[in-house]
N, C-alpha and C positions, 0 to 999 in steps of 0.2 A: 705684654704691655708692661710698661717701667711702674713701679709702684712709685717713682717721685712724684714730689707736686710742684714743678719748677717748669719755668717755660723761658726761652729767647725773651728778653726785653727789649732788646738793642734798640735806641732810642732815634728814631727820625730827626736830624738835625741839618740844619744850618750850615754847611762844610765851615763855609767864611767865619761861622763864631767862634771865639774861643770859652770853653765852660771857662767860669766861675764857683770856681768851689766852696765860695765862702757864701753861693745864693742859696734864698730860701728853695725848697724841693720843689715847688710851684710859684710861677710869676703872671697872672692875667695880666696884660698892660692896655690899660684904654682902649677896650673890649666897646667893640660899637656894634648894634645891629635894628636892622629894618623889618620889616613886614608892610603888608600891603595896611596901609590907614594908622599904622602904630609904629611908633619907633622903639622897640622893649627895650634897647639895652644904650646907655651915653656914657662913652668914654669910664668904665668901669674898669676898676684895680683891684686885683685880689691877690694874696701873698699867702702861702701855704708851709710852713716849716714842718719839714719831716721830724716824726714823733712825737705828734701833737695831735689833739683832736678840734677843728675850727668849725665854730658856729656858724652857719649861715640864714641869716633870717630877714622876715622882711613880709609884709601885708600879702595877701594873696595877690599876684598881679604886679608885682614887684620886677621883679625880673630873674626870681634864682633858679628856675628850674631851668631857665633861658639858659642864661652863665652858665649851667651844667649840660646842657645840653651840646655849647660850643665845645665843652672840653672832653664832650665824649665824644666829636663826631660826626654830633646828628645836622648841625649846623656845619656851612661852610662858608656862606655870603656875610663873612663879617668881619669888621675893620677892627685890627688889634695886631697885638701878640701872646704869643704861648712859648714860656720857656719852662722847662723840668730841668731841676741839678743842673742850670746855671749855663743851659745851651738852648738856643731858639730852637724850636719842635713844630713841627707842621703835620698838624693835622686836620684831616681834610674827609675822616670817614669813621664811623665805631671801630674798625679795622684797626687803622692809623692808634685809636685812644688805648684800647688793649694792650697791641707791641710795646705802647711806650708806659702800660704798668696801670694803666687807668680803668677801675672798675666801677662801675655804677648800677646799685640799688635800686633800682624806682621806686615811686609809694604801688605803685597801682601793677601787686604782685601780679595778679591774674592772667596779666596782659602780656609779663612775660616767660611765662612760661608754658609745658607744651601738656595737656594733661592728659591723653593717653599715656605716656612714656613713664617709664618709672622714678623715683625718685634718683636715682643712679646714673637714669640716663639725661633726665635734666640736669646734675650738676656737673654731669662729666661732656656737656654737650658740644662746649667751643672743642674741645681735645677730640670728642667724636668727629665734627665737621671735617678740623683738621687731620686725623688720622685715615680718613675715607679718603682724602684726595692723592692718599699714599698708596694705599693699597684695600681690599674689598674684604679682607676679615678683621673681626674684633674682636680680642681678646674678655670675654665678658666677664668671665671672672676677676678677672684684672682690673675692668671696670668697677664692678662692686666693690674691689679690694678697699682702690682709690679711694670709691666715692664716702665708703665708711671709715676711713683712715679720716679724710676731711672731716666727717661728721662725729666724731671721736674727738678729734683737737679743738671742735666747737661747743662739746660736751651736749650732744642733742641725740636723743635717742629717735630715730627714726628706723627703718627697716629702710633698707635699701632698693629694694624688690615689689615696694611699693608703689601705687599708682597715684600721681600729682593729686588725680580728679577724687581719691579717697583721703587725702589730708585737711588737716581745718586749717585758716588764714594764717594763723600763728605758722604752723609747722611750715606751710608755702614759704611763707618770708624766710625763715632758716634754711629752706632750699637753697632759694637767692641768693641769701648771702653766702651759703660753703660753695654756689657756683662760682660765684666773686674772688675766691680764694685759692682755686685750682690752680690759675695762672700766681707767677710770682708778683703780687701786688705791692706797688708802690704808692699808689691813691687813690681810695675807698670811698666814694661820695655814697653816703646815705639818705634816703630822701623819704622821711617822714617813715623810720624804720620801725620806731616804739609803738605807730599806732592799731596795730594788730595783736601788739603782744602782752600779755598776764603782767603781772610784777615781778611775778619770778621769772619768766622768758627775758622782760628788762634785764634783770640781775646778770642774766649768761650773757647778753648780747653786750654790756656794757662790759664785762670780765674778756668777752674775747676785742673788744676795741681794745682795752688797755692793755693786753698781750702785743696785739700788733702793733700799736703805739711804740712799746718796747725793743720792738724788731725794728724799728726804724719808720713805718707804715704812717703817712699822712692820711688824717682820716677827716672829711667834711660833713659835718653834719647838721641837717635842715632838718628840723621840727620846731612847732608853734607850742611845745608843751614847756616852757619856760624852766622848769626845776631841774629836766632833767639835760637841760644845755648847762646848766649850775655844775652839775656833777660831773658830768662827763668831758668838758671842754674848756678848752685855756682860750684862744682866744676867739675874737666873736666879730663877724661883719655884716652892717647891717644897710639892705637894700630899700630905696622906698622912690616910685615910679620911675626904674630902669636906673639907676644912679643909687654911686655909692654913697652912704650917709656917714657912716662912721664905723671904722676898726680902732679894735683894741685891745686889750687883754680883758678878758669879760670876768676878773675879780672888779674893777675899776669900774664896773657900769650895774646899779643896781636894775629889780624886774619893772621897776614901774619908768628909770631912765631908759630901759630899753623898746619896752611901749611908747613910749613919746617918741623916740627916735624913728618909729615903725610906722605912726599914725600922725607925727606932725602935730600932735594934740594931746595933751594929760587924756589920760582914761579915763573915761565915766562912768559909774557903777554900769556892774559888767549886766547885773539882774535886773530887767525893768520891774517894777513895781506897781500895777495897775487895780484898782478897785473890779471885784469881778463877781458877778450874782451866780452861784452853785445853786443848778436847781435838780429837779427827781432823775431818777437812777432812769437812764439810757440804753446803754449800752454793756453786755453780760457774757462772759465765757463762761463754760462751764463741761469740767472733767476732760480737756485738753490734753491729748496724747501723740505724741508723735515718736515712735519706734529706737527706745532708748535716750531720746535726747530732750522731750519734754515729758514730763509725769504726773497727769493729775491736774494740770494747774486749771485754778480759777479764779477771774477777777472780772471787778465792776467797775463802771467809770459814769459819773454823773453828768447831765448839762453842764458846758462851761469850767468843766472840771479837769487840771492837766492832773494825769498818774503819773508817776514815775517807775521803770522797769529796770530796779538795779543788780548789778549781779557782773563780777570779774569776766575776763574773756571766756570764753569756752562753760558758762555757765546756764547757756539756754537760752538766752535774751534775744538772739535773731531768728533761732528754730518756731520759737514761741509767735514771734510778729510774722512772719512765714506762714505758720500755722495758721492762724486766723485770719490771714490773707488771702488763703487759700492754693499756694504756693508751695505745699509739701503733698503730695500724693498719697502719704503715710501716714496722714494726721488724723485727725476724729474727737469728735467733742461737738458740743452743741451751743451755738450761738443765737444773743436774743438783741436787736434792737429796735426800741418804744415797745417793751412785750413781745414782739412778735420774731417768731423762731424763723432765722435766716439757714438757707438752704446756698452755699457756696463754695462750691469743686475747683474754682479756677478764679484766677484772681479778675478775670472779664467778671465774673460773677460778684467777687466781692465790690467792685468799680460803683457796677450796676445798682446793688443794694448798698451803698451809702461810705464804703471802709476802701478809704486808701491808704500808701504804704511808701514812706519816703525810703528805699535799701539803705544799708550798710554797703554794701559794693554799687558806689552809684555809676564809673565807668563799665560795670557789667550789666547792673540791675536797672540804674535808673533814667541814664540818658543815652541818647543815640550819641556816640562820639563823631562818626564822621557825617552827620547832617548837621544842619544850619540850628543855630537859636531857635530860631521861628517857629520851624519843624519840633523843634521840641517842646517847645513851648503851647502848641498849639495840636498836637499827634492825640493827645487823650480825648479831645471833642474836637475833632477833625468836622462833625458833621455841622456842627455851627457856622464854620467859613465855607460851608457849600450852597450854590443856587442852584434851583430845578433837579437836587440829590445827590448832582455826580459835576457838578464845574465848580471848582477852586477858585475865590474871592481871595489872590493875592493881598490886595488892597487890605479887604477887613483882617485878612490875617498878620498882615504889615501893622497896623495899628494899633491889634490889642496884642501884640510878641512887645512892640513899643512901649504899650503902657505897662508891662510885665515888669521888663527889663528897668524902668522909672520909677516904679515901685518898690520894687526892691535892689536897688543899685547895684547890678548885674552890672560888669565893666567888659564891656564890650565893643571892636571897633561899630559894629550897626548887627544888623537881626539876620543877616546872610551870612554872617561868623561861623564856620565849622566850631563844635562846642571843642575839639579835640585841641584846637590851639588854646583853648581859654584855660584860665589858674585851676587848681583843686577847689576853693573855694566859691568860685565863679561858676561853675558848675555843679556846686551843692546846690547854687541859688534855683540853678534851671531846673533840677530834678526836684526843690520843693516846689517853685513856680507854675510848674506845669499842672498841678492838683489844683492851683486856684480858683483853676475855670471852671472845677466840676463841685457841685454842690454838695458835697459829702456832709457825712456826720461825726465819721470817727477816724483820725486824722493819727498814723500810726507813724513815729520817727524812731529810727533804726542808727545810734551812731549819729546822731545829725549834724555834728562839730567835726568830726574825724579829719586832720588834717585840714584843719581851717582856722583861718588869724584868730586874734583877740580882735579887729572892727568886724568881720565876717561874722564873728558864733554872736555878736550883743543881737548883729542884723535878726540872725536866726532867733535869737529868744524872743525879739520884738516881735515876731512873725507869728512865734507859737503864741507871745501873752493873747496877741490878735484875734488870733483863729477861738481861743479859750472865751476871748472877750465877748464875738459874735454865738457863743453858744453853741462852739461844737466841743466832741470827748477829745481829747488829745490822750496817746499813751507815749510818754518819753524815755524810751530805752537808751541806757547809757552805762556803761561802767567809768567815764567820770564822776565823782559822786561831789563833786562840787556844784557841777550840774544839776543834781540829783534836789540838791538843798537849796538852790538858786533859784528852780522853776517851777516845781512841780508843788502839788497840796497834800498829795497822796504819796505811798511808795509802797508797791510790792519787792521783797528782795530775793533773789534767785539764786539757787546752790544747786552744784549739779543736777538741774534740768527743772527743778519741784520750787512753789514758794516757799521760802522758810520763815516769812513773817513778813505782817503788812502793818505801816506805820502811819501817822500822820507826821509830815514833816517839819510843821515846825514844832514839834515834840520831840524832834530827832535831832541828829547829828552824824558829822561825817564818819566816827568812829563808832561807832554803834550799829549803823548801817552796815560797815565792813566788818565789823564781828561777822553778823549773820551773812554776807557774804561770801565768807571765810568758812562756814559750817560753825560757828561758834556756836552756837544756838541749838545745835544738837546735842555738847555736851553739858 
């Protein structure tokens, strides 16, 4: 097998066009599209100049993932055009998007990729497909060569030889993206790539965008983390219900003009502010271990009391909510809620005795993607909508999916909605929604922002001051640490795997916190 990394581009066009040499490298024109009860997308323009990196943003529900979706492919029933370097392009399949130099990231790694296979063979996988319908052997070594030649140019030490299902999130998303690069890419759509990764994973990923940049490489990029569309992106377009709002070159648009642009509305303080009685100690771990990745830890959380669980990626903060959810097979430590020692191997167990668990991975962990709203909404006390034990009260489950969805402004065409068509944010709502109906005590959030708007995460804080307001433990696990200081009363801080110090927060600050996130605190 060739050790290049270069593929046929050759670009589907138009016989009847004549390019245009002088066009931007991508042209959407008046991009229309339907769905059944919703119209996502009207008369949408997007403009892409090679060698640039362009923001793409917009409220959850918006319509970018849409936009990206028609430019990969995955769409075909929709009214427009698509031109690349200045020639009309039809495409009509992911197929079609590839040949003509078009890569796409997704947020929601997991989904695509394959994780028996090893890392080698996931990034080398389109050239595998392709090379089998040639002939029936593979060069393996050839493969690895490849696959760590890419992962050398992306300065990511990985083992090639590896298995997908043995990497952490971070390292998965660097899969993805050196699989994006195998082919000769000419447009990189990123979709919420930073929020898996460290600061210093940011660092590399930003370092190999502006390489490609350099090569020519239009690169799009969606995320809701504002700073770092500042840094990394020249211009910026912004989506808000299925319609373009406003491009431009995003020096000329400050963060709080581009909030208004997004929500239709000045922003309002992001942190609610609610009066809240903290009463006796609750809820207790104690000498928390899970097999290299937690050690030791212990923490309390009072009535009405939100903690905070701060700590960088790969610092233990999702092992540790895992752990006490009873989620890790590996785990061990002993847990107390109102005094009394809780016995729980499975998270049926923890449900049971009072402790749920909003994931980090909520397309894996926390919601059914291809069932209805409703279904999910209503799957955790199933036996509530039953009569006589075993017949389904459509009706009553129709109802309170309804009052769910109204409660917390879930945007949805109605409660028969597969959650799989809905926004990333739209679907954090479902996988916190569905815990409402069970009467817990101690209310565990995992990541609970991740790739969700500035109107979505105030929803979410309103959600949590609530749950704190009614008198349950909230533990808020986050490596945003703006987050950290915004909701929380307490804060335990996490360095690989152990606490390295517990704070009260508003004693605190963001930079003190990240010391001891950092290991500061050791020396």
């Amino acid at each position: 097998m060739s050790s290049s990394i270069t593929a046929d581009t050759s670009v589907k066009v138009d016989p009847s066009v004549i390019a245009d040499l002088s066009a931007p490298l991508l042209q959407m024109k008046q991009i229309t599209i339907t769905f059944p009860g919703v119209k996502a997308l009207t008369e949408v323009d997007f403009k892409l100049k090679a060698g640039t990196a362009h923001a793409l943003i917009g409220a959850n529900g918006a319509g970018k993932s849409t936009l990206m979706k028609i430019l990969a492919g995955a769409y075909d029933h929709y009214d427009g055009e698509i031109w690349i370097e200045g020639q009309k392009a039809k495409i009509s399949s992911p197929k079609d998007a590839k040949e003509l130099g078009v890569q796409v990231v997704y947020q929601e790694v997991d989904t695509a990729l394959i994780h028996n296979l090893t890392v080698a063979e996931n990034i080398m996988l389109d050239r595998m497909v392709h090379d089998m319908g040639k002939r029936h052997v593979i060069n393996w070594k050839g493969l690895h060569q490849e696959a760590k030649a890419i992962l050398d140019r992306m300065n990511i030490r990985i083992s090639t030889h590896k298995l997908v299902q043995e990497l952490t999130l971070a390292e998965k998303q660097m899969v993805l993206i050196a699989r994006s690069i195998t082919k000769q890419c000419r447009i990189l759509v990123l979709d919420e790539p930073t929020a898996p990764l460290s600061h210093n994973e940011t660092n590399r990923l930003f370092s190999l965008v502006r390489k490609l940049k350099s090569e020519g490489v239009g690169v799009i990029f969606i995320s809701h983390r504002l700073p770092e569309l500042y840094e990394i992106c020249d211009e910026i377009t912004i989506l808000r219900d299925g319609k373009r709002i406003v491009s431009d070159r995003i020096a000329n648009l400050d963060q709080s003009e581009v909030v208004e642009h997004m929500l239709d509305a000045r922003m309002e303080q992001q942190f609610p502010h609610k009066k809240r009685t903290i009463g006796e100690l609750w809820f207790e771990a104690h000498g928390i271990h899970d097999r290299g990745k937690v050690h030791d830890v212990s923490l309390h959380i009072r009535q009405g009391e939100i903690v905070g669980l701060a700590g960088l990626v790969g610092a233990g903060k999702t092992e540790l909510c895992r752990a006490i959810f009873g989620a890790s097979k590996t785990s061990s430590g002993e847990l107390r809620l109102h005094g009394r020692k809780l016995r729980i191997s499975s998270p049926y167990d923890a449900v049971r005795q009072g402790i749920v668990l909003v994931p980090e991975e909520r397309r894996r962990e926390g919601v059914f993607v291809d069932e209805s709203v409703s279904v999910n909404l209503t799957a955790v006390v199933l036996s509530q909508f039953c009569r006589w034990g075993s017949w389904l009260s459509p009706a009553k489950e129709k109802s309170t999916s309804a009052m769910i969805i109204d409660n917390l402004g879930i945007k949805t065409p109605n409660e028969r909605t597969k959650v799989s068509s809905l926004s990333g944010g739209n679907q954090q709502k479902i996988a916190i929604g569905k815990w409402l109906l069970v009467d817990a005590d101690v209310y565990i959030f995992d990541e609970p922002t991740k790739g969700v708007d500035v109107g979505a995460k105030r929803d979410i804080f309103e959600l949590v001051e609530d749950l704190a307001g009614r008198g349950k433990c909230v533990l808020y696990a986050s490596s945003e640490l703006s987050e950290i200081i915004g909701i929380t009363d307490r804060v335990y801080v996490m360095y690989d795997g152990s606490i390295m110090k517990e704070l009260e927060t508003r004693e605190s600050n963001e930079e003190e916190i990240l010391l001891y996130c950092t290991g500061g605190g050791l020396i």
